[in-house]
ZAPA-205174 format. One record per residue: residue number from 1; x, y, z of N, C-alpha, C, CB in turn. Coordinates in Angstrom, 3 decimals. Atoms other than C-alpha are relative to their C-alpha. Glycine has a CB too. Layout:
residues N
nr = NUM	npx = X	npy = Y	npz = Z	capx = X	capy = Y	capz = Z	cpx = X	cpy = Y	cpz = Z	cbpx = X	cbpy = Y	cbpz = Z
...
end
This chain:
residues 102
nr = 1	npx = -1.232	npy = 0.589	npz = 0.503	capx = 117.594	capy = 146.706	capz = 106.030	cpx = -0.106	cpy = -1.525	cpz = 0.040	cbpx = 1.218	cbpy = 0.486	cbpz = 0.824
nr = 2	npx = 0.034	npy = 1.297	npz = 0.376	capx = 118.162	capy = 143.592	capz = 104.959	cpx = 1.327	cpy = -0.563	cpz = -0.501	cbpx = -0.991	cbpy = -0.132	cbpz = -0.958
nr = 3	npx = -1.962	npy = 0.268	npz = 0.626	capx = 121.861	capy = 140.913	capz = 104.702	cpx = -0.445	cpy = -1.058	cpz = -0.847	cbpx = 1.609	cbpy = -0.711	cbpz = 1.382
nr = 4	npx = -0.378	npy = 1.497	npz = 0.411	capx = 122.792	capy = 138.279	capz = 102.566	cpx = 1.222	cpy = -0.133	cpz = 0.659	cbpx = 0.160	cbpy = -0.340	cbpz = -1.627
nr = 5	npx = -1.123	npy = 0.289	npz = -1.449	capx = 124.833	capy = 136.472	capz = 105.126	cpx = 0.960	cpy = -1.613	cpz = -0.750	cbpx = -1.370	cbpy = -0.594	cbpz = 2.123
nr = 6	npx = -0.480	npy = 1.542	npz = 0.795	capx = 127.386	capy = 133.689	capz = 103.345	cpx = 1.430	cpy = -0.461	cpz = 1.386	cbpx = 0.959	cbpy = 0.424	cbpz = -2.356
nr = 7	npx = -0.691	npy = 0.111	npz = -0.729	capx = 129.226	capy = 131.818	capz = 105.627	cpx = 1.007	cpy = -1.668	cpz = -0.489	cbpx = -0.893	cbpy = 0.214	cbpz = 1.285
nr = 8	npx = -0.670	npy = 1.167	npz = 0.576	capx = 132.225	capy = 129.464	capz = 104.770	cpx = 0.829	cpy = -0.297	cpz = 0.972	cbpx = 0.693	cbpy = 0.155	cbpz = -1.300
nr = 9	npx = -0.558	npy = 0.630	npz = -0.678	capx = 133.875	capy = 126.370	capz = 106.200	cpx = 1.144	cpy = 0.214	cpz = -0.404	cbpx = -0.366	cbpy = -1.057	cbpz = 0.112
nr = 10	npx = -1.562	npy = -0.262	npz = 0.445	capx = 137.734	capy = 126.277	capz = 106.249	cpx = -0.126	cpy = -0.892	cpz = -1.207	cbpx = 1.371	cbpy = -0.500	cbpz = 1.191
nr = 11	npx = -0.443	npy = 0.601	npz = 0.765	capx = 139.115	capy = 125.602	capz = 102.903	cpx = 1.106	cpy = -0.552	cpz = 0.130	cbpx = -0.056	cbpy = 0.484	cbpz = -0.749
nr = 12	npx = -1.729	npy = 0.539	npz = -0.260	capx = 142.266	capy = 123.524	capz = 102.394	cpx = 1.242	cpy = 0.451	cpz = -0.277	cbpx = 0.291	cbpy = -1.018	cbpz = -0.547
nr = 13	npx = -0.835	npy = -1.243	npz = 0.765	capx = 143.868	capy = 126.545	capz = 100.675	cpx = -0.261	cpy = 0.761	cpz = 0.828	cbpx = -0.323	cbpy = 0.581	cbpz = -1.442
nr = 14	npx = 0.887	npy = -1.239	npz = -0.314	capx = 142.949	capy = 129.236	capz = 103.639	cpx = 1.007	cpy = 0.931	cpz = -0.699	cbpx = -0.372	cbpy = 0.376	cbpz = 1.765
nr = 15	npx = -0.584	npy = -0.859	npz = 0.845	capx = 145.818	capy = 131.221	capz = 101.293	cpx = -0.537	cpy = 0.331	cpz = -0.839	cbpx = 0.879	cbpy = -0.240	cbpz = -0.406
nr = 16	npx = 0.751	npy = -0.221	npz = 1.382	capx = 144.615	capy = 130.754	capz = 98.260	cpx = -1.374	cpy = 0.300	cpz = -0.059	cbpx = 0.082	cbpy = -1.118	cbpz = -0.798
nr = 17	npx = 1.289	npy = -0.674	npz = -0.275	capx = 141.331	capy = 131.195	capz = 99.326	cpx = -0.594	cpy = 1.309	cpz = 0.249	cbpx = -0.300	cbpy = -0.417	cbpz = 0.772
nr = 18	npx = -0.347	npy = -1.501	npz = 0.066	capx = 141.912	capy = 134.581	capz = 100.692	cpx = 0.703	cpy = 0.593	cpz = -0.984	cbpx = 0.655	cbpy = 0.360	cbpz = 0.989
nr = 19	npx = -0.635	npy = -0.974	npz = 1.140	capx = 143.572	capy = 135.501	capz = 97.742	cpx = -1.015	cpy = -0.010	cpz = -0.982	cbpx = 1.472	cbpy = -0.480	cbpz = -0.689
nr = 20	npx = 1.398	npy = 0.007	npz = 0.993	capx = 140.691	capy = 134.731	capz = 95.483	cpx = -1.142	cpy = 0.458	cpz = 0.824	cbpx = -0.438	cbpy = -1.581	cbpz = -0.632
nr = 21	npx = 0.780	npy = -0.708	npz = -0.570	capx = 138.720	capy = 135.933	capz = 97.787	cpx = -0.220	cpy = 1.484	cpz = 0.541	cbpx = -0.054	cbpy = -0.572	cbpz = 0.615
nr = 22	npx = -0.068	npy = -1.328	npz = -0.306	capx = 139.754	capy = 139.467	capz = 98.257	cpx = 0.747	cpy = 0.135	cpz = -1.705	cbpx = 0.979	cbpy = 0.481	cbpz = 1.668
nr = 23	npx = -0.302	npy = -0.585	npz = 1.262	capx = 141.055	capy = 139.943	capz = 94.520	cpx = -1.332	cpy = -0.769	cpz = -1.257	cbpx = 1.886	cbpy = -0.453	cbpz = -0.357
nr = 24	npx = 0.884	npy = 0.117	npz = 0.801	capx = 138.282	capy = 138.265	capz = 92.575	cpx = -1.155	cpy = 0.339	cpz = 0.057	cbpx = -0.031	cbpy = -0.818	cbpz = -0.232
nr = 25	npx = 1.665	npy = 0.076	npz = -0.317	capx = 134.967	capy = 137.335	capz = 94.340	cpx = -0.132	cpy = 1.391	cpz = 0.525	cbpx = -0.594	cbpy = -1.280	cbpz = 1.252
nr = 26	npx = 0.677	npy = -1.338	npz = -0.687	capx = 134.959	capy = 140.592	capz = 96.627	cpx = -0.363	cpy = 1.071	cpz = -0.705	cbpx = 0.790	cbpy = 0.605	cbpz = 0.910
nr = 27	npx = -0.276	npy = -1.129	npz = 0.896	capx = 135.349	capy = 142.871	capz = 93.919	cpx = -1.136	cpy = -0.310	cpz = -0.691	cbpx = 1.387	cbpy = 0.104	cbpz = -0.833
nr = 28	npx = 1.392	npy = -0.202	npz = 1.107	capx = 132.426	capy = 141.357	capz = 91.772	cpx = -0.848	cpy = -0.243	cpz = 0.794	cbpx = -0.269	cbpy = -0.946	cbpz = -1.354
nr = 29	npx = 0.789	npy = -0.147	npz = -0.835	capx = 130.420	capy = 140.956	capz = 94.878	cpx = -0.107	cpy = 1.658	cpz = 0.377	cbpx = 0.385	cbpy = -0.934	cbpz = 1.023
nr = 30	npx = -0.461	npy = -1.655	npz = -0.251	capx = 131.246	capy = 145.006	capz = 95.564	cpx = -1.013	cpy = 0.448	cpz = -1.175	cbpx = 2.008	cbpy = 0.531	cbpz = -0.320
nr = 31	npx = 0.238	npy = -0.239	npz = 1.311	capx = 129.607	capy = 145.248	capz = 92.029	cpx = -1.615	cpy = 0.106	cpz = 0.026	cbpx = 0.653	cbpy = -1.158	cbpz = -0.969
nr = 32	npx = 1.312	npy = 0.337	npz = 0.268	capx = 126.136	capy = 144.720	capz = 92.696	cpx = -0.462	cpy = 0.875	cpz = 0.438	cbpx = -0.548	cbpy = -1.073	cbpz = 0.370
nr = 33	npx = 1.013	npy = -1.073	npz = -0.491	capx = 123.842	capy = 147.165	capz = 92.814	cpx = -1.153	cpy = 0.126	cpz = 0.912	cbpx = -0.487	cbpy = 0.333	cbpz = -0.861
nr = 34	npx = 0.471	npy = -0.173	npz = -1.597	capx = 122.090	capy = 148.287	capz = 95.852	cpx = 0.368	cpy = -0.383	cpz = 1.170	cbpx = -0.940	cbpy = -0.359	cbpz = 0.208
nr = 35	npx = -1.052	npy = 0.904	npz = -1.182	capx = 124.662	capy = 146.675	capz = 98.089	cpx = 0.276	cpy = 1.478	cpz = 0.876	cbpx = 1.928	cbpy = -0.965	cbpz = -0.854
nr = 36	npx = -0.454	npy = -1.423	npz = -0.594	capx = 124.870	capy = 149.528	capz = 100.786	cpx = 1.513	cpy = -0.814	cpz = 1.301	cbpx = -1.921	cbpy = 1.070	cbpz = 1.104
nr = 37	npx = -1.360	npy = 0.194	npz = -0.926	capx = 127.598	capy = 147.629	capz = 103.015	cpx = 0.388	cpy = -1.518	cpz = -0.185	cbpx = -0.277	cbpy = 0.355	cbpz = 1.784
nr = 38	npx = -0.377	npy = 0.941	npz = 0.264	capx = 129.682	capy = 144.865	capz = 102.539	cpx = 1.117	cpy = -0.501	cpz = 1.457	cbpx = 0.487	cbpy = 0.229	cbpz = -1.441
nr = 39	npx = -0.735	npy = 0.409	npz = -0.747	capx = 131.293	capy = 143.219	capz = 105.651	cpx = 0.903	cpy = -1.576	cpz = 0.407	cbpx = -0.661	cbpy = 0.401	cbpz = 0.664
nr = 40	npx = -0.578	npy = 1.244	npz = 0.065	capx = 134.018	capy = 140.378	capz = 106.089	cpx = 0.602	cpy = -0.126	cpz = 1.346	cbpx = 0.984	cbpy = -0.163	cbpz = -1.158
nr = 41	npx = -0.668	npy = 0.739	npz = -0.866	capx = 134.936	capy = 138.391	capz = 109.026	cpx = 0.528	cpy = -1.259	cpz = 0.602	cbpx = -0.282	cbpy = 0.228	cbpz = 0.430
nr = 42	npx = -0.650	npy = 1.446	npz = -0.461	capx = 137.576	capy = 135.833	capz = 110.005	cpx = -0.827	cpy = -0.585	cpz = 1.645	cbpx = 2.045	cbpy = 0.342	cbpz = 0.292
nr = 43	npx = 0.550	npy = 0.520	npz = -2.123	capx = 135.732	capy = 133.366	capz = 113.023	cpx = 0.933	cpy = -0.773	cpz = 0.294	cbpx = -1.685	cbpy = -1.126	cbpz = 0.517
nr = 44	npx = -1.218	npy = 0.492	npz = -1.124	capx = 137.925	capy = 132.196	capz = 115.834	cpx = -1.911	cpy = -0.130	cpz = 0.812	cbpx = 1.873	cbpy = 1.618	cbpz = 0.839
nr = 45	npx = 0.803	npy = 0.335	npz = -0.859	capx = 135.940	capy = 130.399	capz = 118.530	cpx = 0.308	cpy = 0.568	cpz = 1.126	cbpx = -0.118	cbpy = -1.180	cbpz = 0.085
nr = 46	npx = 0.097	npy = -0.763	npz = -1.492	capx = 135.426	capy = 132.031	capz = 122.096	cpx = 0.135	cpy = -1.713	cpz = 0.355	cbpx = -1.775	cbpy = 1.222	cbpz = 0.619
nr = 47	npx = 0.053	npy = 1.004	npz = -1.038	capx = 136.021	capy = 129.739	capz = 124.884	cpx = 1.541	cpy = -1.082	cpz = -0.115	cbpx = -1.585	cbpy = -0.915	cbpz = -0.283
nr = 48	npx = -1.118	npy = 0.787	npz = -0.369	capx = 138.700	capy = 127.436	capz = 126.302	cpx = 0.205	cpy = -1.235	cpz = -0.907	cbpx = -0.157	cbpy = -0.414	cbpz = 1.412
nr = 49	npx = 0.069	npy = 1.839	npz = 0.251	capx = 137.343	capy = 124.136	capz = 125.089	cpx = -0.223	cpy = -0.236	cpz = -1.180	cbpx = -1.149	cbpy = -0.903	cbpz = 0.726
nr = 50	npx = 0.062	npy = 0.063	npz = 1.364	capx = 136.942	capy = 124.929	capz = 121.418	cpx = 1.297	cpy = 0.462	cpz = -0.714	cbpx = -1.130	cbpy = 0.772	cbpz = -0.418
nr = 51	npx = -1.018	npy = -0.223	npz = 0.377	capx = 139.766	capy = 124.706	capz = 119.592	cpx = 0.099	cpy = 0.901	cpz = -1.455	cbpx = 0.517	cbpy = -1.201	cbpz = 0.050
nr = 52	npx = 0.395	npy = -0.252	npz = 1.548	capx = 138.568	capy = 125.152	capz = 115.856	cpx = -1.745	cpy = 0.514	cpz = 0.018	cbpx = 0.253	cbpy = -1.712	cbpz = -1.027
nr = 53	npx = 0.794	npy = -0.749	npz = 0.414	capx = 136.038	capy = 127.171	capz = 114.402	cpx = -1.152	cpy = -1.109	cpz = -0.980	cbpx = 0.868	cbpy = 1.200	cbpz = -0.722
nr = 54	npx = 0.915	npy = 0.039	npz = 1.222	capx = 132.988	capy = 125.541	capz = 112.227	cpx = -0.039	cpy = 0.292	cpz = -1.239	cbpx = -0.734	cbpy = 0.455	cbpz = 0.133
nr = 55	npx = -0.066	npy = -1.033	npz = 1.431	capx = 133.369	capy = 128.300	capz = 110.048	cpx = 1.617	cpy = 0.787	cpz = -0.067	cbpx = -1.452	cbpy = 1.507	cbpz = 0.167
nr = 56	npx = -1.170	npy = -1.235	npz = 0.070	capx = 136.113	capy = 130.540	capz = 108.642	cpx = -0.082	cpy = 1.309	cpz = 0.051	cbpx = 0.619	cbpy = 0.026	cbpz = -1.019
nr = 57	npx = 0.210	npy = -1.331	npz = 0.392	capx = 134.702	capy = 133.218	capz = 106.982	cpx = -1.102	cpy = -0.039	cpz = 0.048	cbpx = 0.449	cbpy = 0.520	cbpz = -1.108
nr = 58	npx = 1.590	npy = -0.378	npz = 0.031	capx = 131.405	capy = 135.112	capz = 107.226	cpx = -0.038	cpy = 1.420	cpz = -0.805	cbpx = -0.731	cbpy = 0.192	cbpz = 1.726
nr = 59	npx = 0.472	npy = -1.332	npz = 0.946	capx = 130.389	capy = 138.031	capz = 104.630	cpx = -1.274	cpy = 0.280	cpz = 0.826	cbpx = -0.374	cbpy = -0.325	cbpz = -1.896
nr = 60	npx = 2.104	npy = -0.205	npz = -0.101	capx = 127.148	capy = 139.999	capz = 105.564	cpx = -0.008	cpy = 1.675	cpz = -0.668	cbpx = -1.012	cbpy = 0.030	cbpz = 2.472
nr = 61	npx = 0.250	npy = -0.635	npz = 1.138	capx = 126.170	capy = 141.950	capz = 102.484	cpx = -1.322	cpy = 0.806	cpz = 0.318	cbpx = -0.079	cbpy = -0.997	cbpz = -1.190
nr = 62	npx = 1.626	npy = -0.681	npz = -0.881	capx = 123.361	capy = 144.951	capz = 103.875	cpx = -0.736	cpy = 0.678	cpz = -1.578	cbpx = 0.449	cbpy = 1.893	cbpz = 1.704
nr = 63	npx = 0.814	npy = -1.089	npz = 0.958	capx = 120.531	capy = 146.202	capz = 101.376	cpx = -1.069	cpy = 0.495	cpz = 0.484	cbpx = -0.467	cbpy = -0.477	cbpz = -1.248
nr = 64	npx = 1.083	npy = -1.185	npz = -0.974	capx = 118.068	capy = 148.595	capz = 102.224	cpx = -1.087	cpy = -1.198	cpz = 0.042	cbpx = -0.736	cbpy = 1.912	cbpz = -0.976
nr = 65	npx = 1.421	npy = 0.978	npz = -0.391	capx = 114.960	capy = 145.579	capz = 101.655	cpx = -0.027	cpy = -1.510	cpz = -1.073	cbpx = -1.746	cbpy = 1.155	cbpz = -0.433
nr = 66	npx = -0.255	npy = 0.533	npz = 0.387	capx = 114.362	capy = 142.799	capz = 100.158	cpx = -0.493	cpy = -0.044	cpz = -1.046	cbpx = 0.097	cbpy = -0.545	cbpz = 0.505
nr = 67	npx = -0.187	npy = -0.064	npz = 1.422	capx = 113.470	capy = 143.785	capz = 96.317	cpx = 1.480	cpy = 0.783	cpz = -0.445	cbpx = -1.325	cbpy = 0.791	cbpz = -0.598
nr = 68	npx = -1.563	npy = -0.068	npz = 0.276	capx = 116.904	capy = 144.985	capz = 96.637	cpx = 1.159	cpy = -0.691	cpz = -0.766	cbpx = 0.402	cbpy = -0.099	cbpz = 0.932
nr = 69	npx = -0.835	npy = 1.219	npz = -0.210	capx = 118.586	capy = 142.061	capz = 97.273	cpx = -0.081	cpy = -0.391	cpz = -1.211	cbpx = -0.389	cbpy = -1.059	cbpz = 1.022
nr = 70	npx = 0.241	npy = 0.860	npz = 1.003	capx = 116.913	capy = 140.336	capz = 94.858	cpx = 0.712	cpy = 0.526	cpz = -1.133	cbpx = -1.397	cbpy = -0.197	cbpz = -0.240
nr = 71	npx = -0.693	npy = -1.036	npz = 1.369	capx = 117.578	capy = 143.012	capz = 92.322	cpx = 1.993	cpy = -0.117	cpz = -0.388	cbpx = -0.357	cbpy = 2.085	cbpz = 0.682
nr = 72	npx = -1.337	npy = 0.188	npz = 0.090	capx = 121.078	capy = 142.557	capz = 93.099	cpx = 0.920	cpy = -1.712	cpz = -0.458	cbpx = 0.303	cbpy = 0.511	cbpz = 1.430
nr = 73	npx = -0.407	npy = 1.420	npz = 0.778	capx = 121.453	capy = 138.870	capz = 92.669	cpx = -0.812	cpy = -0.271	cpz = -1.132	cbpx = -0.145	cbpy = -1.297	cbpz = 0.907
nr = 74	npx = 0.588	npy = 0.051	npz = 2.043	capx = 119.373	capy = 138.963	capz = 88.987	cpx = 0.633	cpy = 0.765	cpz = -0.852	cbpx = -1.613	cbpy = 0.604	cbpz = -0.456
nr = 75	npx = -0.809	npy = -0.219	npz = 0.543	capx = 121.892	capy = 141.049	capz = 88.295	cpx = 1.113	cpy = -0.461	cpz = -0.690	cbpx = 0.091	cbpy = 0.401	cbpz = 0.425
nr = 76	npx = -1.475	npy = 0.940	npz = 0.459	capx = 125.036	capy = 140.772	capz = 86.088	cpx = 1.122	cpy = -0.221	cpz = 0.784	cbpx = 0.720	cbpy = 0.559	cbpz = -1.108
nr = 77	npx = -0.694	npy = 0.293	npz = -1.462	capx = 127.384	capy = 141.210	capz = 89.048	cpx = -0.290	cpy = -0.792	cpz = 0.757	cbpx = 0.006	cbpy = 0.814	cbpz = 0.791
nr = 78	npx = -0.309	npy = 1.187	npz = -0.433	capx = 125.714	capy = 139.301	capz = 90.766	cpx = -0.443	cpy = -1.719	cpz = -0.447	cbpx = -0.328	cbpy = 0.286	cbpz = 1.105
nr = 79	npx = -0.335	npy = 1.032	npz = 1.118	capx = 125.217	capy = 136.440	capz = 88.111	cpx = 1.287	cpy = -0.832	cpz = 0.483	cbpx = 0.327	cbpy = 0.797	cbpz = -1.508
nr = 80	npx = -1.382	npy = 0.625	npz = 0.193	capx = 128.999	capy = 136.474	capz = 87.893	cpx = 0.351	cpy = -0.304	cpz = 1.658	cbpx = 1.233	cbpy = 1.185	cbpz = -0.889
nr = 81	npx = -0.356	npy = 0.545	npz = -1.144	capx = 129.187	capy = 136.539	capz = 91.985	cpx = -0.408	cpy = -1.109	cpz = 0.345	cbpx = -0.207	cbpy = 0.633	cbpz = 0.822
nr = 82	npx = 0.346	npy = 1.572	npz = -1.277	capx = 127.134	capy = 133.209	capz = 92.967	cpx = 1.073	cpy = -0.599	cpz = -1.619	cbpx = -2.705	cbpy = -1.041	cbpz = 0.498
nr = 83	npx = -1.119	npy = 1.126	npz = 0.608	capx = 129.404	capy = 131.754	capz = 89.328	cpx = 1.379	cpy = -0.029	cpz = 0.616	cbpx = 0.304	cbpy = 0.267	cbpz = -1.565
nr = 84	npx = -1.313	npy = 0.101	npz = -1.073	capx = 132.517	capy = 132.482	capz = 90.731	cpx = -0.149	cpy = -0.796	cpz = 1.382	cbpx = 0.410	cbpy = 1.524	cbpz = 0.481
nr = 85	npx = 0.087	npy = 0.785	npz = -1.234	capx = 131.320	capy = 131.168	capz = 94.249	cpx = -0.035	cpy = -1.693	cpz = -0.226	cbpx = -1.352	cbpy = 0.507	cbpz = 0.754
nr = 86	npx = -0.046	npy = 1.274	npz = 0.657	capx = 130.617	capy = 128.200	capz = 92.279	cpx = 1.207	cpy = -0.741	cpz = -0.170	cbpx = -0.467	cbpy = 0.135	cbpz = -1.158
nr = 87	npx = -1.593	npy = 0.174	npz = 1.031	capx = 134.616	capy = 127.870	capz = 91.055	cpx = 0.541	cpy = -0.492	cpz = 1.523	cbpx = 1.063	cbpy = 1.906	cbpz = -1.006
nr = 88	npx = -1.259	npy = 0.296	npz = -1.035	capx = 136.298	capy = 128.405	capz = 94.518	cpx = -0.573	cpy = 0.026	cpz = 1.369	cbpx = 1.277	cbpy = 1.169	cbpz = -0.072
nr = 89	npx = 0.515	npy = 0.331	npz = -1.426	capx = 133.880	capy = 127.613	capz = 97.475	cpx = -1.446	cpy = -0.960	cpz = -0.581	cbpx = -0.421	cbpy = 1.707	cbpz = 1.114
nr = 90	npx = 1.226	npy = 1.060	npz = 0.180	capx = 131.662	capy = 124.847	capz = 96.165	cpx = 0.101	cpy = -0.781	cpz = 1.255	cbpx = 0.105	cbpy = -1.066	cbpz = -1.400
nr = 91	npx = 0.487	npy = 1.013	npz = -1.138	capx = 130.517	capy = 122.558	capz = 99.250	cpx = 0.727	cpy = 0.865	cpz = 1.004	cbpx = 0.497	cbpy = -1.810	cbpz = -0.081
nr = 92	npx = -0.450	npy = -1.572	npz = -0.815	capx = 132.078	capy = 125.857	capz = 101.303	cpx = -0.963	cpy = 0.619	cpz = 1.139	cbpx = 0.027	cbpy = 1.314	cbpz = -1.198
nr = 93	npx = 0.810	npy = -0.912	npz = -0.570	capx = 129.482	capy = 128.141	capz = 101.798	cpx = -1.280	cpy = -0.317	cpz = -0.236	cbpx = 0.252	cbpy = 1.226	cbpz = -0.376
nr = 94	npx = 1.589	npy = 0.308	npz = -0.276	capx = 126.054	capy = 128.273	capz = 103.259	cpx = -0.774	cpy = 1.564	cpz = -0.126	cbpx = -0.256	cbpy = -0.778	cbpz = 1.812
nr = 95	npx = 0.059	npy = -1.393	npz = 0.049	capx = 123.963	capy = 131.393	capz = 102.063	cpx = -1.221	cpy = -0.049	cpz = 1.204	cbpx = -0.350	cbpy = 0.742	cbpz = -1.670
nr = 96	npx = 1.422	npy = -0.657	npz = -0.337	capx = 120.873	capy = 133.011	capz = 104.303	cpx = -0.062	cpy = 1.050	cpz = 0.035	cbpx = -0.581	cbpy = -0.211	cbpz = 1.019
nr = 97	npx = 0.433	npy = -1.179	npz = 0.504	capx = 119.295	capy = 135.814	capz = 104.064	cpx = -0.471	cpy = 0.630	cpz = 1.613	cbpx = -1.285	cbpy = -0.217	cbpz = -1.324
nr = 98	npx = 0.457	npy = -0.537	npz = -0.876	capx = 118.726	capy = 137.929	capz = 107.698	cpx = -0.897	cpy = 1.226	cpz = -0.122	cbpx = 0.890	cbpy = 0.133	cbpz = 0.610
nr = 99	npx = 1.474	npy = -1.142	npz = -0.113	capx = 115.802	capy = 140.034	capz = 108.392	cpx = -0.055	cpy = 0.348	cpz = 1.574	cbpx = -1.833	cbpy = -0.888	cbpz = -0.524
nr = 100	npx = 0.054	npy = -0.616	npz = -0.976	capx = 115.516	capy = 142.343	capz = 111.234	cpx = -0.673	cpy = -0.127	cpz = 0.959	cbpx = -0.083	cbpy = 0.772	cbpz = -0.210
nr = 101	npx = 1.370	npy = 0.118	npz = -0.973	capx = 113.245	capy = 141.868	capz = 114.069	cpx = -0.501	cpy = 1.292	cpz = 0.309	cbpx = 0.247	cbpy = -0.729	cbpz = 1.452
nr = 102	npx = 0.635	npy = -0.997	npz = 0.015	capx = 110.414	capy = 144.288	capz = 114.009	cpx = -0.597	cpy = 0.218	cpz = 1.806	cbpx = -1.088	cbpy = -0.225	cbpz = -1.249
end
C-alpha cells in the first residue's frame, strides 16, 4: 500500500473551505481510480504550550502501489482533482507521497 498524503495550512475561509472541500474537491478526489481509501482529518495540537496547529487539514488517499497512484493522478479525475486544488488551496497544501517501511 501506498498514500498520497496532502496536508493543508489554515485557510482564511476555514467555512468556506470546508464547504468546497467536502462538496467539490472530495467528490472528484473519490473519483479516481484505484483509490482504495480516502481519509480526512481536522489537526488540533497535543500539548499545553501549543496553541495553534501548523496545519488544518490532512487527507491520506491509500492505493494498493505505486503504478496505482500514478494511474490515478494521469487520470481525468484526477486531472480535475490537483485543478481544482489549484482554485481553492493554492499556497495551502503540501503533497507527499508515503511508503511503508519494509
Amino acid at each position: 500500500m501506498i498514500k498520497l498524503i496532502a496536508l493543508y495550512r489554515t485557510p482564511d475561509n476555514p467555512a468556506a473551505f470546508d464547504e468546497h472541500y467536502r462538496t467539490v474537491h472530495m467528490p472528484l478526489a473519490q473519483k479516481m481510480p484505484g483509490l482504495r481509501q480516502m481519509e480526512i482529518s481536522h489537526m488540533k495540537p497535543v500539548g499545553s504550550a501549543q496553541t495553534t496547529s501548523s496545519y488544518y487539514l490532512m487527507a491520506e488517499m491509500t492505493f494498493d502501489n505505486e503504478q496505482a497512484l500514478q494511474e490515478a493522478l494521469q487520470s481525468d479525475a484526477g486531472k480535475a482533482s490537483a485543478r481544482d486544488l489549484q482554485v481553492f488551496a493554492q499556497g495551502l497544501v503540501e503533497l507527499y507521497i508515503g511508503t511503508p517501511d519494509d
